[in-house]
C-alpha positions as CSV (number, residue, x, y, z in Angstrom):
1,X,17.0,33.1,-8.5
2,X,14.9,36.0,-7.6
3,X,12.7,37.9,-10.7
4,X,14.5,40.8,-12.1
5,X,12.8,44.1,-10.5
6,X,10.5,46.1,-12.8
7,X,10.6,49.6,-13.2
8,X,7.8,51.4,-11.7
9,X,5.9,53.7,-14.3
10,X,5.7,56.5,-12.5
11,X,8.7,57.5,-10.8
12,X,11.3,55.2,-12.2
13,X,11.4,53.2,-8.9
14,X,12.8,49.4,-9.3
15,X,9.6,47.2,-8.1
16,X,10.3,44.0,-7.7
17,X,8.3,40.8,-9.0
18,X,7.0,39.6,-5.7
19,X,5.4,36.1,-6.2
20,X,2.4,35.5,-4.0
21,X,3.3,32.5,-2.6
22,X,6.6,33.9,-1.0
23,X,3.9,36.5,0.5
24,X,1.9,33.9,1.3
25,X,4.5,31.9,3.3
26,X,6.2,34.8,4.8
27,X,2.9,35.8,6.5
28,X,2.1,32.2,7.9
29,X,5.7,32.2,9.7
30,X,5.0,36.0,10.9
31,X,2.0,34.3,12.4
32,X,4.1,31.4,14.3
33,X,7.2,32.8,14.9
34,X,9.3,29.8,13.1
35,X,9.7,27.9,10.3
36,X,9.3,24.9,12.1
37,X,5.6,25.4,13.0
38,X,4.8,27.3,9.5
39,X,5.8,24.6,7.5
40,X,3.6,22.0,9.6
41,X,0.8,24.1,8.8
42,X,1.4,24.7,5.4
43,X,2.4,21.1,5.0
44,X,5.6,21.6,3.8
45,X,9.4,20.6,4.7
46,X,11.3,23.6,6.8
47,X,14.1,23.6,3.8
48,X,11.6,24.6,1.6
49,X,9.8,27.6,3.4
50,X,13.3,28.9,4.2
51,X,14.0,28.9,0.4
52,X,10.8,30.6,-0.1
53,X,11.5,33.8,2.8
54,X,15.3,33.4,1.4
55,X,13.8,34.1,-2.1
56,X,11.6,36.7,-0.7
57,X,14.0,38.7,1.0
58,X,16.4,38.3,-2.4
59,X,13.6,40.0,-4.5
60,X,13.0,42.8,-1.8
61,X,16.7,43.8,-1.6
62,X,18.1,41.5,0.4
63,X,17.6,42.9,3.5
64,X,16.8,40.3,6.4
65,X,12.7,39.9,7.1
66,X,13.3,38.1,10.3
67,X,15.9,37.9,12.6
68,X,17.2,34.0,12.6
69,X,16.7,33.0,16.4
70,X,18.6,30.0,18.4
71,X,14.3,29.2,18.8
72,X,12.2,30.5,16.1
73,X,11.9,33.8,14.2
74,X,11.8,37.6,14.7
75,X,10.1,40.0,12.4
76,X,13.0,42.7,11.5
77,X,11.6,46.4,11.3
78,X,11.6,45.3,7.4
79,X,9.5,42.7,8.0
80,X,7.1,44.4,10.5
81,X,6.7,47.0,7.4
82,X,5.9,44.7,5.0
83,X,3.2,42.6,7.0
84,X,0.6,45.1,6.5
85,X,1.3,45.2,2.8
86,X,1.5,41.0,2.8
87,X,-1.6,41.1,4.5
88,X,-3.6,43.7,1.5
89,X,-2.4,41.4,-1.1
90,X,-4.0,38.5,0.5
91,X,-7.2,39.8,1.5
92,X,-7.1,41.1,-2.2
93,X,-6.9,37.3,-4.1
94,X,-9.3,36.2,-1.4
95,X,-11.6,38.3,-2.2
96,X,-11.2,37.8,-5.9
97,X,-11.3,34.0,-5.4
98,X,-15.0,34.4,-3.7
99,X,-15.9,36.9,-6.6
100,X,-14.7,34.2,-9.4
101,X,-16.4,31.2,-7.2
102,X,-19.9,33.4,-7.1
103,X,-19.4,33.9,-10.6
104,X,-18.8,30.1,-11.4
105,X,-21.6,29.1,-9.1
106,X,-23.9,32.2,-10.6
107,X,-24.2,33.6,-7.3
108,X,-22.9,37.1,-8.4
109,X,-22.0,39.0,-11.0
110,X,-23.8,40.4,-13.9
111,X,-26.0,39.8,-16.7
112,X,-26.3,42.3,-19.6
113,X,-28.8,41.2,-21.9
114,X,-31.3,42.6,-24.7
115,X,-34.5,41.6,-26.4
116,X,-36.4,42.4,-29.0
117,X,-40.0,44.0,-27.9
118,X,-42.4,41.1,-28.9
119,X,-39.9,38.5,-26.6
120,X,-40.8,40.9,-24.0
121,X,-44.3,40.1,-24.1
122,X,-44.3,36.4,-22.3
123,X,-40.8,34.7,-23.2
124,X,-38.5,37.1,-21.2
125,X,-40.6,37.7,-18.7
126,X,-41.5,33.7,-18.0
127,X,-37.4,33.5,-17.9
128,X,-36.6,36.6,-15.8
129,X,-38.8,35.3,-13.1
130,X,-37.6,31.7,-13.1
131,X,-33.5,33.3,-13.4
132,X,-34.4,35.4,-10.4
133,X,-35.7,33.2,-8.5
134,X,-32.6,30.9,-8.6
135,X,-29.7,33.5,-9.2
136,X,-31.1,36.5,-6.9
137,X,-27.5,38.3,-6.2
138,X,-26.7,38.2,-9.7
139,X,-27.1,42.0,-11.3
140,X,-29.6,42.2,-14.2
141,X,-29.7,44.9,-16.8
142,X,-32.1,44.9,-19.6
143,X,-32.3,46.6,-23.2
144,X,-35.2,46.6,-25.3
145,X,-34.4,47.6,-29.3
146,X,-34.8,45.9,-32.8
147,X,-32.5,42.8,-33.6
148,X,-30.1,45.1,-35.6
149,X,-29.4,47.4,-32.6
150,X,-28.9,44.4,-30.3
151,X,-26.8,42.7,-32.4
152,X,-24.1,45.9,-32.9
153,X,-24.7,46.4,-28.7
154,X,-23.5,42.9,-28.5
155,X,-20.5,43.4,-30.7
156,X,-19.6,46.5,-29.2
157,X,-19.4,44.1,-25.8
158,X,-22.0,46.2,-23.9
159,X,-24.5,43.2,-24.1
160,X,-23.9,39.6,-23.0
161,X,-26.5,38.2,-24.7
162,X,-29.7,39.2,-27.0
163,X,-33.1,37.4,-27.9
164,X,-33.1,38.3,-31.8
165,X,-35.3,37.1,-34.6
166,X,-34.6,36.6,-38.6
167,X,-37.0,39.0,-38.9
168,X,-35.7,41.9,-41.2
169,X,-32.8,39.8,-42.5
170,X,-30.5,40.7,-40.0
171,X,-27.4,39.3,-40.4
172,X,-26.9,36.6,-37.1
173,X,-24.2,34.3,-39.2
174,X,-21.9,36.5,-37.2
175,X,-22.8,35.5,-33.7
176,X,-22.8,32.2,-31.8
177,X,-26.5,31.5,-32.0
178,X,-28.5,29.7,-29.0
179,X,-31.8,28.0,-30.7
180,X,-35.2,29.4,-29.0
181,X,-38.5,28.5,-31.0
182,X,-39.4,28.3,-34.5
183,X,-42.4,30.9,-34.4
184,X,-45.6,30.2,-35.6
185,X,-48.0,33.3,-36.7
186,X,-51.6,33.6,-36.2
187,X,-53.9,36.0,-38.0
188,X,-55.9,38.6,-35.9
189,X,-59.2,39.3,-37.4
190,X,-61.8,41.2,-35.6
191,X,-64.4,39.0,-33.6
192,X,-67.4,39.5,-36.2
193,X,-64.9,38.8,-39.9
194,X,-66.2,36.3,-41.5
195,X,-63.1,33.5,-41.0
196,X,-63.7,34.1,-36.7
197,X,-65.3,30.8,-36.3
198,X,-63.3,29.0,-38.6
199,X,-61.6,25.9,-37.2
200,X,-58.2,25.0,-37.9
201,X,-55.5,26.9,-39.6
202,X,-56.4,29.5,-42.2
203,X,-54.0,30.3,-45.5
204,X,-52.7,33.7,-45.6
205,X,-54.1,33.6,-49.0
206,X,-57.8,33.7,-47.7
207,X,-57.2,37.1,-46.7
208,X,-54.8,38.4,-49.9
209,X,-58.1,41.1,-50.6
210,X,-58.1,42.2,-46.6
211,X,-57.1,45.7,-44.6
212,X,-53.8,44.9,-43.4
213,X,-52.6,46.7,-40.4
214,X,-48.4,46.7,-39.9
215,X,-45.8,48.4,-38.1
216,X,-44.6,49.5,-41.8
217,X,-46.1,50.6,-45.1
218,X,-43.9,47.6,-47.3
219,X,-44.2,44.1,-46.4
220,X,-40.8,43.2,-47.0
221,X,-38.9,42.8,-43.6
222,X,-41.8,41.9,-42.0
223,X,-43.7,39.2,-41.0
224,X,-45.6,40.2,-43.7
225,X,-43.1,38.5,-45.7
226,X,-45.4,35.2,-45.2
227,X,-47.9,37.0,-47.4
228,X,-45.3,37.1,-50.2
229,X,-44.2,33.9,-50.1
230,X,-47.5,32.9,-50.2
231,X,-47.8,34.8,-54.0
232,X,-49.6,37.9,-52.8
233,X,-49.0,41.5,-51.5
234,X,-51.1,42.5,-49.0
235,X,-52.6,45.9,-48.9
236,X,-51.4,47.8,-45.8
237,X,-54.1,50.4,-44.9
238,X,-53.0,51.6,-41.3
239,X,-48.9,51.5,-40.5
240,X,-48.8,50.9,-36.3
241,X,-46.2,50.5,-34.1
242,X,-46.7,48.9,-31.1
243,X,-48.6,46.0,-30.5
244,X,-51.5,46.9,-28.1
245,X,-52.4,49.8,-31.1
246,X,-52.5,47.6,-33.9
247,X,-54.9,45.0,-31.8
248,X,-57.2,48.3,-31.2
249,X,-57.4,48.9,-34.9
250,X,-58.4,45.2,-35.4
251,X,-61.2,45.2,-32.8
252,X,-62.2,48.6,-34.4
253,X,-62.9,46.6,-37.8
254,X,-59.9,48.4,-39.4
255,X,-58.0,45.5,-40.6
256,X,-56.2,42.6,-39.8
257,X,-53.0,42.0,-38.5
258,X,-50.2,39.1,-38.2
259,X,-49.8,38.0,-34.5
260,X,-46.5,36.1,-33.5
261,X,-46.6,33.4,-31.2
262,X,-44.9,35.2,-28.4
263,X,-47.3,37.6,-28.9
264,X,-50.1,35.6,-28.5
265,X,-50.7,35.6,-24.5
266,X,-51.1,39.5,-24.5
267,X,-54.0,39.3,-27.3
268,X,-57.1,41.0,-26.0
269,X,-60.4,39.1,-25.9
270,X,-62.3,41.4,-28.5
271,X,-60.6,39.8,-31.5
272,X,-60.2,36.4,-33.0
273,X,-56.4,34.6,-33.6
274,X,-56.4,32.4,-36.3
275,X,-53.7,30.2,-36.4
276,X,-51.7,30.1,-40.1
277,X,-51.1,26.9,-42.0
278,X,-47.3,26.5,-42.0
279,X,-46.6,26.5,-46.1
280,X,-43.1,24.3,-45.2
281,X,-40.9,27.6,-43.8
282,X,-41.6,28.8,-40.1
283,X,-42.4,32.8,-40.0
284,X,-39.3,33.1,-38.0
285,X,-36.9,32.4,-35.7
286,X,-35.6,33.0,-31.9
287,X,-32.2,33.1,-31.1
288,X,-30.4,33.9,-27.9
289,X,-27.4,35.7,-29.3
290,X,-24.2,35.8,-27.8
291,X,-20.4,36.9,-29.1
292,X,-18.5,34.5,-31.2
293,X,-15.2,34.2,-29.6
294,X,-16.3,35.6,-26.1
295,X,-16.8,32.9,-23.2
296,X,-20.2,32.3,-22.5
297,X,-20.4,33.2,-18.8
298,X,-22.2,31.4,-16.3
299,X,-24.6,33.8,-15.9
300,X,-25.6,33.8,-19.4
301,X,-25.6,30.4,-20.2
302,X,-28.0,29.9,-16.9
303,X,-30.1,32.9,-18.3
304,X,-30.1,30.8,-21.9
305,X,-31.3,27.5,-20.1
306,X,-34.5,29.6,-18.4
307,X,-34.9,31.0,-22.2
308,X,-35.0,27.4,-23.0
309,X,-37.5,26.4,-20.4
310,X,-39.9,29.3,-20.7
311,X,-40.0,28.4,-24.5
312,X,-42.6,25.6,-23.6
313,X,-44.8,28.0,-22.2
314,X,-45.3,30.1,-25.6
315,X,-48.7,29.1,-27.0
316,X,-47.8,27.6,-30.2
């Protein structure tokens, strides 16, 4: 039995509930000119493309597509009109079947994705290069912003996927979490402090009576929160921003500053990193964030394997 005809939501038109692989059929027998030959190609039995076009013409009103012939088929003037119309709706799923293969084979589509600004130092750039190089025709869009703002850019769907940090106490429990690095922190002191030639790792506690230089005036949310665990507050003298200042204001003899690992390639060579003992609890770490509950597309989860990859690359 043909599907019931929907109502069109316009003009209150009955549209019928064409199945594609009537349209499918009826086309291939337009192309022959007989069941015969159409269900040879299509690898079928004759009875059963007739019940197809039979079906077809059923749902469309009943009005004859072809005209039954002692040798073959004839398109109707209702089937001449509804070739061109057959023939949209094919090119249509084609097309949609070569977008959906790219996608599966990540040889198109798109890639939304954030990170915070020290992962943009040497970890996202180390795995945009190597994701280029293999997925060139995929569309990349980046976002640079703190973990928080990523994280509600992710919810809100406009991100597929964000390189966050437990920095700051964000709350990640929410989101399907891909494991990065545990970071290490260095120290950076300026190339005449006292600790420049010390070898091996320093405790954050040698420095409890130093200048401290931080992108805020409390420790807490930090990675100065190292220096509290450690049983001291450090005394923040200069509060900068971006990373490049605050290493200025170390080679100026203003203070020091804590480096993170991914941080650590961009260091310039007028002041000393010190790497910091580990007291049992890493200083933080990296996630590659995605949506709980949202399919990981292929795209992303190619993007999170060159995350992976360019990981081993981080000094530290």
């Amino acid at each position: 039995m043909a599907p019931m005809p929907k109502q069109h939501p316009a003009a209150g038109v009955p549209v019928p509930d064409l199945s594609t692989v009537w349209l499918r059929v009826f086309l291939v027998v337009a192309r022959h000119g007989s069941f015969t030959v159409a269900a040879r190609a299509l690898g079928w039995t004759q009875s059963a493309v007739s019940r197809q076009i039979s079906s077809l013409e059923a749902a469309l009103g009943g009005a004859p597509l072809f005209d039954r012939l002692p040798r073959g088929v004839r398109l109707t003037e209702a089937g001449r009109l509804l070739v061109p119309h057959a023939e949209t709706v094919a090119e249509t799923l084609h097309g949609a079947a070569r977008e959906l293969a790219a996608l599966r084979e990540v040889a198109g589509g798109r890639l939304r994705f954030g990170a915070f600004a020290t992962a943009d130092a040497a970890l996202v750039p180390h795995a945009l290069a190597a994701f280029r190089a293999r997925h060139p025709r995929v569309r990349l869009s980046r976002e640079e912003g703190l973990t928080p703002g990523l994280l509600d850019r992710l919810a809100a769907g406009h991100l597929d996927l964000a390189v966050v940090s437990t920095t700051g106490g964000a709350p990640l429990e929410s989101y399907e979490l891909h494991h990065l690095l545990d970071e290490s922190l260095y120290v950076a002191v300026p190339a005449d402090h006292p600790l420049a030639g010390h070898e091996g790792p320093v405790r954050l506690g040698q420095l409890a009576g130093a200048d401290w230089i931080s992108g805020s005036s409390r420790p807490e949310g930090t990675l100065l929160d190292a220096a509290l665990r450690q049983g001291f507050r450090p005394r923040v003298t200069h509060v900068v921003g971006e990373w490049t200042a605050k290493q200025g204001y170390v080679a100026a003899g203003l203070g020091v500053t804590l480096v993170p690992a991914l941080a650590a390639e961009s260091v310039r060579p007028d002041i000393v990193l010190l790497s910091v003992l580990d007291e049992g609890a890493p200083a933080r770490a990296v996630y590659a964030a995605t949506a709980r509950g949202r399919a990981l597309t292929p795209a992303a989860e190619a993007f999170v394997g060159a995350l992976r990859e360019a990981v081993a690359r981080i000094p530290g």
